[in-house]
C-alpha positions as CSV (number, residue, x, y, z in Angstrom):
1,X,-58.0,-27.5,191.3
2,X,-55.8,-24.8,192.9
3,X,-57.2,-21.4,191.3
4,X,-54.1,-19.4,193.0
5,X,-51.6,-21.5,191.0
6,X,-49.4,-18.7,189.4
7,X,-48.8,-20.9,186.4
8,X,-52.2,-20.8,185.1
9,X,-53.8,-17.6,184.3
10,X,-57.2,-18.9,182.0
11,X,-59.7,-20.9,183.2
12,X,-62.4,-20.7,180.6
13,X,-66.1,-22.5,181.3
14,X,-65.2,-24.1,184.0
15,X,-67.9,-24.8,187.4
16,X,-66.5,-24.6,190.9
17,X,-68.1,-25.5,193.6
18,X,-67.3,-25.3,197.2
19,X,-64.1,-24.1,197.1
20,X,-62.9,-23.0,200.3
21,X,-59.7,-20.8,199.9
22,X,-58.6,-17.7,202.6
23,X,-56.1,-15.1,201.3
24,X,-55.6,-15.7,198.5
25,X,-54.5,-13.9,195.4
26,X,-56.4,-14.6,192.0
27,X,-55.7,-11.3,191.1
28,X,-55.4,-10.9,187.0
29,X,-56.8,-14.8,186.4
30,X,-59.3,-14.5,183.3
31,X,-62.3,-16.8,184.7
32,X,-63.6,-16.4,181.5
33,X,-67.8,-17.7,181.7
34,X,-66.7,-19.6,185.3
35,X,-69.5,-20.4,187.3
36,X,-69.2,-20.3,191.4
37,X,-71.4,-21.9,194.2
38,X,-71.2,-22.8,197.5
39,X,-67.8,-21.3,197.3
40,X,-65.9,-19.1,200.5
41,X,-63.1,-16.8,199.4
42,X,-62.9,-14.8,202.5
43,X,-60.0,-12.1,202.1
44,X,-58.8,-13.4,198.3
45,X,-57.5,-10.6,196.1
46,X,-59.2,-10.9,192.6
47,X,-58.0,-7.5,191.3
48,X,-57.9,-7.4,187.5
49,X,-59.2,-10.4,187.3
50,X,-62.1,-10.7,184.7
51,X,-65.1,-12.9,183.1
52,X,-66.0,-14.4,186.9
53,X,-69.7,-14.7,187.6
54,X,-71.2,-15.3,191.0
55,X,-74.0,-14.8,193.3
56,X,-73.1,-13.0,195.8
57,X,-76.2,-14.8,198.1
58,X,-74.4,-18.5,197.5
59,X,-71.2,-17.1,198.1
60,X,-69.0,-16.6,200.7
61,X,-66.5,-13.0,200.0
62,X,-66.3,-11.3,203.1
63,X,-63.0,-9.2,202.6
64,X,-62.6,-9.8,199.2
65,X,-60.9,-7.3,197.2
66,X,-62.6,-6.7,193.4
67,X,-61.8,-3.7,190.9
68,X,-63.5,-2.2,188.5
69,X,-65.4,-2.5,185.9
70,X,-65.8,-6.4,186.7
71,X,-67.3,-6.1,190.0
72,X,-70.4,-5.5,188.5
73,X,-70.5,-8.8,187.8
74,X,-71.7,-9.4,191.4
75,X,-74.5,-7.6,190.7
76,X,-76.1,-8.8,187.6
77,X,-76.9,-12.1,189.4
78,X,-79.2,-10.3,191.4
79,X,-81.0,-8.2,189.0
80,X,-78.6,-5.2,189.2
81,X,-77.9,-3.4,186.8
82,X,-75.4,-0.3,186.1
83,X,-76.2,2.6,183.2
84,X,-72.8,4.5,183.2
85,X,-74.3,7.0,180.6
């Protein structure tokens, strides 16, 4: 499956692993409850995109570019947790 295809936007439940993409752009896709492991996405751009979770421990990202407010899904997987009150 090619996540940087410009024609599709949603993937919705879906499970990836080891995908093994540099440079990329998956920036607005909607992965939507999208599970990731064993995956490298060194220097991918997934600004605006929303609804990914994955461990940052079984993941490769080094580079990655993320925005705000779903980066924090990063860290949920270990534990974290942000109060923004």
């Amino acid at each position: 499956m090619n996540l940087s295809d410009p024609h599709i936007e949603d993937y919705e439940d879906d499970f990836f692993e080891k995908i093994d993409i540099d440079s990329e752009s998956l920036s607005g896709k909607n992965f939507q409850d999208c599970h990731f492991k064993n995956c490298r996405f060194s220097d991918c751009d997934f600004s605006r995109a929303r609804g990914y979770n994955m461990h940052p421990g079984e993941n490769k990202m080094k580079g990655a570019i993320f925005t705000y407010p779903d980066i924090v899904n990063l860290l949920s997987p270990l534990g974290i947790f942000i109060n923004d009150k």
